[in-house]
N, C-alpha and C positions, 0 to 999 in steps of 0.2 A: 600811605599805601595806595597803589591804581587799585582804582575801583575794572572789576574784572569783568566784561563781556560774558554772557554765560548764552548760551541758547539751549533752549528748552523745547523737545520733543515728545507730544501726548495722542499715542495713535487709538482711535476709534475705529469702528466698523466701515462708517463711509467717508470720514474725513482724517487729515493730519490738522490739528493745533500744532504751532510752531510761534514760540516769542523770543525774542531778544531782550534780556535786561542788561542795566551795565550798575552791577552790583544788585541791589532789590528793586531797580525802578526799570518799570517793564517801559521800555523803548520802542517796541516792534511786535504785532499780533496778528498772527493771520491763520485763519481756518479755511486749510484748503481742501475742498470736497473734491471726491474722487468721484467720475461717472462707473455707473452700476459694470457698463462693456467692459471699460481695463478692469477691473474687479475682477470680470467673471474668468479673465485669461489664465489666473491663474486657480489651482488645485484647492492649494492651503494658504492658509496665511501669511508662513514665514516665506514662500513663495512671494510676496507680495513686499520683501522686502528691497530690493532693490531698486523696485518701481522706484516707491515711496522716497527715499532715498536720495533720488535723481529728482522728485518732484521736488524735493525740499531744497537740494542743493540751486537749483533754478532759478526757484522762487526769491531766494536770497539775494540771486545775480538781477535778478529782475526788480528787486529794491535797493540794486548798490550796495549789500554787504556785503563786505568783502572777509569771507571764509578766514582767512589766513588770520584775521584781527580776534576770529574768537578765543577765549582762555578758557571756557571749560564746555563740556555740552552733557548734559544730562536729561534722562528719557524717562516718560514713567514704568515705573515696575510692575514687570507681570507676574505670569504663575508660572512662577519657579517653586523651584522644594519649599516648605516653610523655612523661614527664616525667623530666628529663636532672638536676633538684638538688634532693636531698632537702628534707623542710622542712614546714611548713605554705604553704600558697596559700589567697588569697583564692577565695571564691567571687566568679567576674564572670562578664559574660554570653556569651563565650566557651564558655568552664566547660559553662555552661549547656545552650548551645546542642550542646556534644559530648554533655553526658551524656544528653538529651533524642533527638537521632541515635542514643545509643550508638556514639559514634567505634570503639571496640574491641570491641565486641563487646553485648548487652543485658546486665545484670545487676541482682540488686535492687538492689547496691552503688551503682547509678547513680544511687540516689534519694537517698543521704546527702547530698548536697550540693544536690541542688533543696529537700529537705524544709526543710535546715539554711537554706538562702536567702529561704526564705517565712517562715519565724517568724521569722528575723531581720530583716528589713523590719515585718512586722507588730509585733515589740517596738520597731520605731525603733534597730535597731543596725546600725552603720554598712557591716558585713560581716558574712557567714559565713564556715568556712572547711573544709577539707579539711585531711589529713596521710599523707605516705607509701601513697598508691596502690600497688593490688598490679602499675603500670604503671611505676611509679617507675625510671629506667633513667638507671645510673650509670655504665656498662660502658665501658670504656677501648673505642678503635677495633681493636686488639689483639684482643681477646675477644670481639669480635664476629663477625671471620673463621670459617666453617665447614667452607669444605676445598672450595667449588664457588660461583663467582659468582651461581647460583640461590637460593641457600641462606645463611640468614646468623642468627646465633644471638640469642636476644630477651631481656630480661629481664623477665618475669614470675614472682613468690618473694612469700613473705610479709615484704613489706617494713617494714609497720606494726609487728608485732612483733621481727622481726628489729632496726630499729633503735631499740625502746624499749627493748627488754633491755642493746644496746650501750652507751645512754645511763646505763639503771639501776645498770651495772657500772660506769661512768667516776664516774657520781657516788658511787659505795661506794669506791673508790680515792682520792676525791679528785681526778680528773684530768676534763678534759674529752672528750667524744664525738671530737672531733676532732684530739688529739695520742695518737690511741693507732690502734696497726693489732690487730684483732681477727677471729677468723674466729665466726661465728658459724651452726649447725646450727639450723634448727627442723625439729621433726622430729615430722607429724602425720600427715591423710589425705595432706596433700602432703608432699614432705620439703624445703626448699630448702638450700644449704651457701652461705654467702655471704663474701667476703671482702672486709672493711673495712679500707678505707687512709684513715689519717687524716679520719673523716667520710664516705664515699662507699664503695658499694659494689661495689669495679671489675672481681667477676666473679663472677658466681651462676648455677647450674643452673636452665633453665628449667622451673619446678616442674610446673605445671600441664599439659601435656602433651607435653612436649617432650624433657625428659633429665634426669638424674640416677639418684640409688639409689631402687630399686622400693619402693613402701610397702603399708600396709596394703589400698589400693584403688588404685594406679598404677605401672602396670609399668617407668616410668623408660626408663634409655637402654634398648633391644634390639637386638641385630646388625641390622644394615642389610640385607643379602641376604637373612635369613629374612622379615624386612620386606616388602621388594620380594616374595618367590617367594609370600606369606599372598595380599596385594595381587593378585596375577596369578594367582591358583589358580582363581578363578571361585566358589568354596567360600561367600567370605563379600561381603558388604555392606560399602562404605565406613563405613556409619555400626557396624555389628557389630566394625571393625578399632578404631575411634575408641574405642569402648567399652574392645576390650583393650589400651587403652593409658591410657585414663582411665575410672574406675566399677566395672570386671571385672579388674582388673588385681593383681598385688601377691599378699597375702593373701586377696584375693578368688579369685583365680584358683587357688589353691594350694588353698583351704581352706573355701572359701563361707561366709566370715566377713570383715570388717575389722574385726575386734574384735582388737587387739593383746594386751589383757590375754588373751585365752582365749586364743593360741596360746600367751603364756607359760607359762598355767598348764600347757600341753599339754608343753611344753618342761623342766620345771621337772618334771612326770611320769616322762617317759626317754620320750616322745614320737621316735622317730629324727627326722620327715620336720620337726616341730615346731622342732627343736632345728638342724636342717641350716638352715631356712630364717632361724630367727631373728640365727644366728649372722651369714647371709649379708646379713640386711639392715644388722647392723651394721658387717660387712665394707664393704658397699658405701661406707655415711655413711663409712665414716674412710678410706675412697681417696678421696672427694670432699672432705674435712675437710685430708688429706693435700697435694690439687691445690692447694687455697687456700693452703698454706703454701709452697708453690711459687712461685704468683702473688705475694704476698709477700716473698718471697726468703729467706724464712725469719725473717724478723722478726716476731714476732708475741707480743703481750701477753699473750693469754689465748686459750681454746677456749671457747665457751658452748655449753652444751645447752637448747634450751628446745622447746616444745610439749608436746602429751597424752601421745606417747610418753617423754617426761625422768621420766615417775612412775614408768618401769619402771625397777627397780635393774639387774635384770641386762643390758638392752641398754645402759645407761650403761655397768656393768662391762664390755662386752663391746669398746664402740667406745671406749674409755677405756685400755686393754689395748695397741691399734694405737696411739694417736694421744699419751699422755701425754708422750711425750718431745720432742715438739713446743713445748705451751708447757701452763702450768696450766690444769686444765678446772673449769669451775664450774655449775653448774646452775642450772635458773632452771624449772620445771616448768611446766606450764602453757601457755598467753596468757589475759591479760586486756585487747583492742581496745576496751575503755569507759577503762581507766585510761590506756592509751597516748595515746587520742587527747586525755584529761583534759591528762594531762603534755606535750604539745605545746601545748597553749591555755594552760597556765599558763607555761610558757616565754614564750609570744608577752607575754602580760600583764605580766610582769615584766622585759621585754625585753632579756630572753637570748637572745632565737631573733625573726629579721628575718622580715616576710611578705612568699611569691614573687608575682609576678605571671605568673596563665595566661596565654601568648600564643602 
């Protein structure tokens, strides 16, 4: 079988990632930063897609790719609707039309998949596509209950990587994503703890501002009445509270750093306050690593550690300490959201992996 050209499109705030792989071997990498001026020309985001667009197409011309040789192009997924089954989805005009709105909310993310739709029509390919949304929402009706009919718990986590790693580790086993229950940590500026049942992830902490263990910049769960008495004090601004729960939070708030390496080094010193905190963020991951093996029933193949924070030896040793005797922990350092979304197109292409339709 040809191995398939795939290009892979990952928009951020002030730059475009853009790779070439031909099948999973990434060929071609480039992060092209936008100056702040074309930024500011347009309104909105999706506004900002055409530029983009034309930047990428360019960029291509000005390495000798030649557009017409690629076979698939896929972008990272934004906030769209929740989406209820993991996977790759077509770009259709549904799609579109959410990410163009911003159904959940603006982000650059929202442009992966318009960009990814325009140069696929422009190359004559018959779709673009999307993978694992950080809206991706697997959760049992179970786990959505929050303790008040006002209130109901969401899933938003780093889903992209979270299920590439799953994948990664089923294929080094020999076994499929989906005959295995797995709990998997990624553990970065966000941290999310997700608990995979056979393919699906039927209950994860909502990373982004909502719950879990505090991280380098986000304060995670916090008692609820101190909550409420901050909110009611008159002291601060709704948008000042938001902050200390996302941006100002974590190690930020401790330490006016999210730089995980520096507190280690701090820790690693005889730092007291360094070494109290670090211990406690790992504390927290392995009561949440812990909860998933609950959810589970205690069945569970493996523990994975992955993101920025998995480089650190001793917060591995630390949340490693609590959680081993659970199941085997493995490491997987890093994310790389160019190779993930590579490894979902070449699935699709080799047809191992079926594509959803947005609806």
């Amino acid at each position: 079988m040809k191995k398939p050209l795939i290009l892979v499109i990952n928009p951020g705030s002030t730059s475009t990632k853009i790779a070439i792989f031909e099948k999973e071997e990434k060929k071609f990498v480039e992060n092209i930063k936008h100056e702040a001026e074309d930024l500011a020309r347009f309104s909105s985001i999706p506004e900002q897609h055409n530029f983009r667009k034309d930047v990428i197409v360019n960029k291509l011309k000005e390495k000798n790719i030649d557009i017409f040789s690629i076979d698939m192009v896929i972008g990272r997924g934004g906030l769209t609707k929740p989406i209820t089954v993991g996977g790759v989805y077509a770009v259709n005009d549904l799609m579109i039309k959410h990410l163009k709105e911003g159904f959940n909310g603006q982000h650059a993310s929202n442009l992966g998949g318009l960009i990814a739709d325009s140069i696929a029509r422009k190359i004559g390919l018959k779709e673009a596509y999307i993978a694992d949304p950080v809206v991706l929402d697997e959760m049992t009706e179970l786990a959505r209950v929050a303790g008040h009919p006002l209130f109901y718990r969401k899933s938003i986590f780093h889903a992209l990587n979270q299920k590439s790693i799953a994948r990664t580790y089923a294929n080094k086993i020999g076994k499929k994503y989906h005959e295995l229950n797995l709990i998997v940590a990624h553990m970065g500026g966000g941290i999310s703890v997700g608990a995979h049942e056979k393919g699906r992830v039927i209950d994860v902490n909502q990373a982004l501002d909502g719950e879990g263990p505090f991280t380098p910049e986000r304060s995670g769960t916090l008692p609820m009445n101190q909550i409420v008495e901050i909110c009611y004090s008159g002291k601060y601004t709704k948008e000042e509270v938001d902050k200390m729960v996302t941006g100002k939070g974590g190690y930020v708030a401790y330490f006016g750093t999210n730089d995980a390496y520096e507190i280690e080094k701090k820790a690693l010193a005889g730092d007291e306050k360094a070494i109290l905190l670090e211990e406690a963020m790992a504390y927290q991951i392995a009561k949440y690593i812990g909860e998933s093996a609950a959810v589970l029933k205690g069945e569970v193949e493996a523990i994975l550690l992955t993101g920025g924070l998995a480089y650190g030896k001793p917060i591995v040793e630390k949340i490693s300490k609590y959680v081993s005797w659970i199941a085997p922990i493995f490491v997987y350092p890093g994310e790389d959201e160019m190779s993930a979304l590579a490894m979902n197109a070449n699935l699709v292409y080799e047809g191992e992996m079926s594509v959803h339709q947005y609806e």
